[in-house]
C-alpha positions in Angstrom: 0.0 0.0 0.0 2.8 2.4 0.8 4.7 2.1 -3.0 0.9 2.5 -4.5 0.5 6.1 -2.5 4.3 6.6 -3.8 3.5 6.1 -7.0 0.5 8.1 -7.1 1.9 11.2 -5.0 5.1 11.1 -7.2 2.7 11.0 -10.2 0.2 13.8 -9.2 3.9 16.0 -8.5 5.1 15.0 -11.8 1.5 15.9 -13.8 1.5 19.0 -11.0 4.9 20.1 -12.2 4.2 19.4 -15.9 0.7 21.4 -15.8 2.9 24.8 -14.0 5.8 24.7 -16.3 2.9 24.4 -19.7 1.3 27.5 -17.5 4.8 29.3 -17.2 5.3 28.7 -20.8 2.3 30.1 -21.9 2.3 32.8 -19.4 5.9 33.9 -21.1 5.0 33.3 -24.3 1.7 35.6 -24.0 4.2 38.4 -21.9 6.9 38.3 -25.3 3.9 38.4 -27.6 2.6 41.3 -25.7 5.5 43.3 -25.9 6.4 42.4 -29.2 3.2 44.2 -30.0 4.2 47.1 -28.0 7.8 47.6 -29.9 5.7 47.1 -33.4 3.5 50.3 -32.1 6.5 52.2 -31.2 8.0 51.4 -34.5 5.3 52.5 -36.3 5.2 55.7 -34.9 8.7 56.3 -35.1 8.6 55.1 -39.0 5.7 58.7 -39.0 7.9 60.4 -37.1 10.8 59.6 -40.0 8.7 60.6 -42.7 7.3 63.8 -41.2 10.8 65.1 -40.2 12.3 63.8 -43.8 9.3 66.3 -46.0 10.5 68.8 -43.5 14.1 68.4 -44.2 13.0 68.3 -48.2 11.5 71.8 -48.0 14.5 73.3 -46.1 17.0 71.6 -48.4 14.6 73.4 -51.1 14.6 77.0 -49.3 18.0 76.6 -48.6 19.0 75.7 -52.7 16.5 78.8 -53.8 18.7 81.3 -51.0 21.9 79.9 -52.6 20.6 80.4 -56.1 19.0 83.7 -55.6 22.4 84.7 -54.0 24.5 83.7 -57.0 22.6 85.5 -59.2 22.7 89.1 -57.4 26.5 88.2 -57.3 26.8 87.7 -60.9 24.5 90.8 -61.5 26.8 92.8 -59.2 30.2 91.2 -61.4 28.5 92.9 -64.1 27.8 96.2 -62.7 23.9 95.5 -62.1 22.3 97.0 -58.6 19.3 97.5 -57.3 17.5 100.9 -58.2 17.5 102.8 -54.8 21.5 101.9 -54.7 24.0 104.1 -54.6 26.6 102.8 -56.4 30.5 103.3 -55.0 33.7 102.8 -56.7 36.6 102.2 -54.9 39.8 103.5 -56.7 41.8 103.6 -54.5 45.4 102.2 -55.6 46.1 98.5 -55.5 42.7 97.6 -55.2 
C-alpha cells in the first residue's frame, strides 16, 4: 500500500509540475507576444515620425538651394555692374585695389 500512495503522490507531482511549467510557458509566451506588440507600435510611430521630419528636411534643403541660387545670381548681377534701383553705387579707386 505504501509504494501504490508513492506512486500516485510522485505522479500527481510530476503531472502537477508538468501542468505549472505548460502555465509558465504560456504565461511567457503571451508576456513576449505582448511586448512584441508594444515595440511594433513604437516602430510604427517612429517610421511617421521619420517621414514627417524627412518632408520637412525636403523643403528646407529646397529653401536653402533657392537662397543659394538667388544669391549667386545678385553676385553675378553685381560682377556685371547691375544693382538695385534705390542703390548708390561706389567705386573704390583707391590704388592696389
Amino acid at each position: 500500500m505504501g509504494t501504490i500512495f508513492k506512486n500516485r503522490t510522485h505522479s500527481i507531482l510530476v503531472i502537477g509540475g508538468t501542468i505549472l511549467a505548460i502555465c509558465f510557458m504560456l504565461f511567457l509566451f503571451l508576456s513576449t507576444q505582448s511586448d512584441v506588440k508594444a515595440q511594433e507600435d513604437r516602430l510604427a510611430e517612429l517610421e511617421a515620425e521619420y517621414a514627417s521630419i524627412s518632408e520637412e528636411n525636403a523643403r528646407y534643403e529646397h529653401i536653402l538651394n533657392e537662397a543659394d541660387e538667388r544669391e549667386q545670381y545678385e553676385y553675378q548681377a553685381r560682377e556685371l555692374g547691375y544693382g538695385y534701383p534705390d542703390e548708390t553705387k561706389v567705386i573704390d579707386v583707391t590704388p592696389g585695389n
